[in-house]
C-alpha positions in Angstrom: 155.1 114.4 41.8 156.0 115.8 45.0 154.6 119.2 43.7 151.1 117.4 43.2 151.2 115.9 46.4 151.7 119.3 48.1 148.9 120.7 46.3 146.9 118.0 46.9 147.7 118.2 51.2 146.9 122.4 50.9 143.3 121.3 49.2 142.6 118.1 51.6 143.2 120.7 54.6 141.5 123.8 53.2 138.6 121.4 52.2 138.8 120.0 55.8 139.3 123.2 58.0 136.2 124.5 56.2 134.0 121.0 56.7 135.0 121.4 60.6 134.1 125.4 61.0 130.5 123.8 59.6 130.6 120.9 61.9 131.6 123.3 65.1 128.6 125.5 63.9 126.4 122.6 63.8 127.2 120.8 66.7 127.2 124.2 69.2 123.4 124.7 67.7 122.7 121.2 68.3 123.6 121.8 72.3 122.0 125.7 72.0 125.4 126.4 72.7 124.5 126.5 76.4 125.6 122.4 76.3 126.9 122.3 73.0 129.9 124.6 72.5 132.6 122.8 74.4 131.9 119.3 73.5 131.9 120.3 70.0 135.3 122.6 70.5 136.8 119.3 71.9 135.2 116.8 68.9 136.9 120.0 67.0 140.8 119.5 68.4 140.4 115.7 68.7 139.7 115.8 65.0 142.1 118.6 64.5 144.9 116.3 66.4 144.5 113.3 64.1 144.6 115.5 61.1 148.3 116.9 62.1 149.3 113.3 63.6 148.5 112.1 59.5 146.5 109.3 61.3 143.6 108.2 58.9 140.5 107.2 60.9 137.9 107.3 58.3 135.3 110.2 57.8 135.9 113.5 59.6 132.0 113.8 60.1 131.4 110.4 61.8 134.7 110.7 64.1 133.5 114.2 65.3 130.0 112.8 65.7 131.7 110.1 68.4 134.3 112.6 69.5 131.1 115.0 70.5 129.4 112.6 72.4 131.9 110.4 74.0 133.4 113.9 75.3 129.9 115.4 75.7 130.2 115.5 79.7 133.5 116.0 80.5 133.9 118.6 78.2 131.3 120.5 80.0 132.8 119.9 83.2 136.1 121.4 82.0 134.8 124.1 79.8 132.5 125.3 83.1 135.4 124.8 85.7 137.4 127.5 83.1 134.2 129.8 82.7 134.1 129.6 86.7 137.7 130.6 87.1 137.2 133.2 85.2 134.0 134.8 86.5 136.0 134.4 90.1 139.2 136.6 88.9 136.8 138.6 86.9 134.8 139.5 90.1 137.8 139.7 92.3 139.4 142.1 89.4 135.6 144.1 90.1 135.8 144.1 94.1 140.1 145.5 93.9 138.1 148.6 92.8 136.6 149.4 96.5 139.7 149.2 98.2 140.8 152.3 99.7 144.6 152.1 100.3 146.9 152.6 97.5 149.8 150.6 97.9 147.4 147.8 98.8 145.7 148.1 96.2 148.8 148.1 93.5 149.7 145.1 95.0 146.2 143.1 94.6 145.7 144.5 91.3 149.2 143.4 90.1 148.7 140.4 91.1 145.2 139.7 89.9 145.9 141.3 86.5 148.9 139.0 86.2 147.1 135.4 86.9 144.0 136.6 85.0 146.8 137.3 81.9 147.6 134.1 82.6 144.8 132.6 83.0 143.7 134.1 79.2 147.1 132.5 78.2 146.1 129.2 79.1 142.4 129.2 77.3 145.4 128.7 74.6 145.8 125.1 75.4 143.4 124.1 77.0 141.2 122.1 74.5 144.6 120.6 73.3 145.7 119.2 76.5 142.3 118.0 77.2 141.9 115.9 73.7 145.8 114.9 74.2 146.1 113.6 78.0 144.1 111.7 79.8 143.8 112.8 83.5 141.4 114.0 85.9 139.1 116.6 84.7 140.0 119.6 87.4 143.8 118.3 86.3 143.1 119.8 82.6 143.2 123.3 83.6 146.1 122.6 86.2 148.0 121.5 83.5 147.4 124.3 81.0 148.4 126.9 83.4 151.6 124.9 83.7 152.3 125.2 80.0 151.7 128.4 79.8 154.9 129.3 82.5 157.0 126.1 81.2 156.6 127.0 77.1 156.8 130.6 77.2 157.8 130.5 73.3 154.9 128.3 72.6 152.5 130.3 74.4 154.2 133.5 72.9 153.8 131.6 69.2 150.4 131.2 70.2 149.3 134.8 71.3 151.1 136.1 68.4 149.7 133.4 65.6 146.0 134.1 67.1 146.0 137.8 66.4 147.3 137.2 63.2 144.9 134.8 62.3 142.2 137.7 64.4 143.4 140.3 61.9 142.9 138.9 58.8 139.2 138.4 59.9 138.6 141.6 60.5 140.2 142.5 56.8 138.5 139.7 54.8 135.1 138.4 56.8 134.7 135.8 54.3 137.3 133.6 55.8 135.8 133.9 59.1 132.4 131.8 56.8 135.1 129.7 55.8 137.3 128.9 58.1 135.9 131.2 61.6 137.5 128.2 64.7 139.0 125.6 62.6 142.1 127.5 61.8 142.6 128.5 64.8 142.1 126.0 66.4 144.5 123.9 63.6 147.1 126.5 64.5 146.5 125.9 68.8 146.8 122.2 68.4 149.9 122.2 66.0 151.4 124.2 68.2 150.7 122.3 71.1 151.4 119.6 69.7 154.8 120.5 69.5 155.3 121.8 73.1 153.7 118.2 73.8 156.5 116.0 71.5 159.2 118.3 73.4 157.7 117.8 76.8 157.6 113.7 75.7 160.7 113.6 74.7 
């Protein structure tokens, strides 16, 4: 018995995982990706969180349908303060170049090259904290910075999980068809979830 019901968890997920990549696919057409692609990353983890939580809330279509457009606007708003961020420490990373003084510019460059490692780090959990908390939207990306410094295993779990997961795309495409963003994402929000129920604790 408990053999079936393990098999019959693996199928509901695989099953599930792949309905999602489709719905992601959909959705981030439906916006021309321009407006689509973060509110249908968050519908993806909001979904995704319920799934590891075991908490039945009907179909997976209809609650990423609501999850999509109740999140439609703030999603952007977070997604584009993230992009911005980046462009910023992507430009300042561009403008070190011109400086002429060496020891100057070791120090500027260390620095920059360290918060825009961090930065990357925290595109991690980002989408995870923002369908798990409910704060201000310029708090999200406060927030995932933090976790990246205060779960250091996590975050490590995470780097390590996503190239993995990054590898085995490149040696079987099919599974990116198949499962492309929802298994990674399913692997970012489990794991977040975790650093979340020890930071809750």
């Amino acid at each position: 018995m408990y053999g079936t019901q393990w098999y019959i968890r693996i199928g509901n997920l695989g099953f599930n995982l792949v309905l999602l990549n489709l719905l992601w696919l959909l959705f981030s057409f439906f916006g021309l990706f321009i407006l689509g692609i973060f509110p249908a990353t968050a519908a993806l983890f909001a979904v995704m969180r319920l799934i590891i939580m075991e908490s039945d809330n009907g179909s997976i279509i209809k609650l990423f349908w609501d999850k999509f457009k109740s999140e439609f606007i703030a999603s952007n708003v977070v997604g584009y303060i993230m992009l911005f961020i980046g462009l910023v420490l992507y430009t300042d990373f561009k403008v070190l170049h011109y400086i002429n003084q060496e020891t100057l510019y070791i120090m500027l460059m260390s620095v920059t090259m360290l918060v825009i490692f961090i930065y990357l780090l925290s595109l991690l959990y980002i989408f995870s904290v923002f369908v798990h908390y409910d704060l201000k939207l310029w708090q999200y990306p406060k927030h995932a910075f933090i976790l990246v410094i205060a779960r250091p295993l996590h975050t490590l779990i995470m780097a390590a999980s996503i190239v993995t997961i990054l590898f085995l795309y490149l040696q079987l495409p099919v599974l990116i068809l198949l499962f492309g963003i929802s298994l990674i994402s399913f692997v970012l929000m489990k794991i977040a979830h975790l650093s979340f129920l020890k930071k809750e604790v």
